[in-house]
C-alpha positions in Angstrom: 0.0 0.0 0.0 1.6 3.4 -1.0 2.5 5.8 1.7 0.1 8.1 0.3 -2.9 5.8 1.1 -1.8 5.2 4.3 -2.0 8.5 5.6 -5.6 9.1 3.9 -7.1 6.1 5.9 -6.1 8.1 9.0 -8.2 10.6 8.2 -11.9 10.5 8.7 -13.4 14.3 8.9 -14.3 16.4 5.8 -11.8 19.5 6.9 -9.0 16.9 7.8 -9.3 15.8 4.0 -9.5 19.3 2.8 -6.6 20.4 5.3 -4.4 17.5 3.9 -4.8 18.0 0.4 -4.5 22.2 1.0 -7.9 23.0 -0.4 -9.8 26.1 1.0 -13.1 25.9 2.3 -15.4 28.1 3.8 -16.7 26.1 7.0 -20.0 26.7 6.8 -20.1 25.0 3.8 -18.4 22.2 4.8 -20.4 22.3 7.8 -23.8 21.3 6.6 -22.5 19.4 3.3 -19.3 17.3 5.3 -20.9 14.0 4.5 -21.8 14.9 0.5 -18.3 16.0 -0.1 -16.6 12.8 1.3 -19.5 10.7 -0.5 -18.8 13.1 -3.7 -14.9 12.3 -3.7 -15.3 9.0 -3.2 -17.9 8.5 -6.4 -15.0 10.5 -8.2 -11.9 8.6 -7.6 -13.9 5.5 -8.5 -14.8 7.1 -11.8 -11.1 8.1 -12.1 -9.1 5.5 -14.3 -5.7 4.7 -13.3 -5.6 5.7 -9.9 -4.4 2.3 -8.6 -0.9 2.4 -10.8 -0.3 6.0 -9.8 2.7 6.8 -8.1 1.5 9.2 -4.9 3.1 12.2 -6.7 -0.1 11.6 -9.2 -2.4 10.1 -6.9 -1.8 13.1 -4.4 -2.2 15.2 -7.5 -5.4 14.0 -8.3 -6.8 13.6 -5.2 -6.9 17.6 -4.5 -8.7 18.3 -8.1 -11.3 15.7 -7.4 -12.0 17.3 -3.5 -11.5 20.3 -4.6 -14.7 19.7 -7.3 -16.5 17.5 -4.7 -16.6 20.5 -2.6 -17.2 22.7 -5.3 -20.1 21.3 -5.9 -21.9 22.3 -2.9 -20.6 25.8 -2.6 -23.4 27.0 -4.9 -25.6 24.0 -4.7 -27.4 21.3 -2.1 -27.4 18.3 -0.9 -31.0 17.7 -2.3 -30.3 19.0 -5.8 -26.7 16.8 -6.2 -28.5 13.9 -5.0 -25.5 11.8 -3.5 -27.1 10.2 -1.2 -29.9 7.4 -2.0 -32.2 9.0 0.3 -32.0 12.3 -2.0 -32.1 9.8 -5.2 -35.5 8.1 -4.1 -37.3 11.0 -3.1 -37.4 12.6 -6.6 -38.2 16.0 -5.6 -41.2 15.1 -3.5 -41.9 16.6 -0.4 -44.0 16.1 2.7 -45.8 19.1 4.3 -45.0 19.0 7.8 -49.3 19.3 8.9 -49.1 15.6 7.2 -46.1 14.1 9.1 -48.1 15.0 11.8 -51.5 13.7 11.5 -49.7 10.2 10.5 -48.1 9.9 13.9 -50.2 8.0 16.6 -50.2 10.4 19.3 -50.8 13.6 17.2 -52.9 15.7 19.6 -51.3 18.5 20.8 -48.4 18.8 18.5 
């Protein structure tokens, strides 16, 4: 295993990513989105050909442009419109009124 991947699978939190491969983020972004972005890279590097045989020069290389777009895409978009998520997927751009949610729950009264 390259040096490279051993020091990504130390890292679990969106910033620590971003902070690793030096990509600026505005944390309030990053706050609400931490889990697309992660989900986003990872769809991205599987998508990427090659990046098994790439020496970590390469793989480091590549890494930041694909975070960097995973984040980019929810700077001027959301979670619900990039759809990375199944739950986002199935729901299709449907949405429940909240009066509903609560008439379907069995102790309703007084809510």
């Amino acid at each position: 295993m390259s040096d490279l991947i051993n020091k990504m699978s130390a890292l679990s939190a969106a910033e620590e990513f971003l902070d690793f491969f030096s990509v600026e983020y505005d944390q309030a972004v990053v706050h609400v989105n931490r889990l697309h972005i992660l989900k986003r890279f990872n769809q991205y590097l599987r998508k990427t050909p090659g990046t098994s045989t790439m020496d970590d020069t390469a793989l480091w290389d590549t890494c930041k442009e694909l975070l960097a777009r995973a984040y980019g895409d929810f700077v001027n978009s959301s979670a619900a419109q990039e759809k990375v998520f199944k739950v986002f997927q199935d729901q299709d751009g449907q949405s429940i009124p909240l009066d509903k949610l609560r008439t379907t729950l069995p102790s309703h009264k007084g809510l």
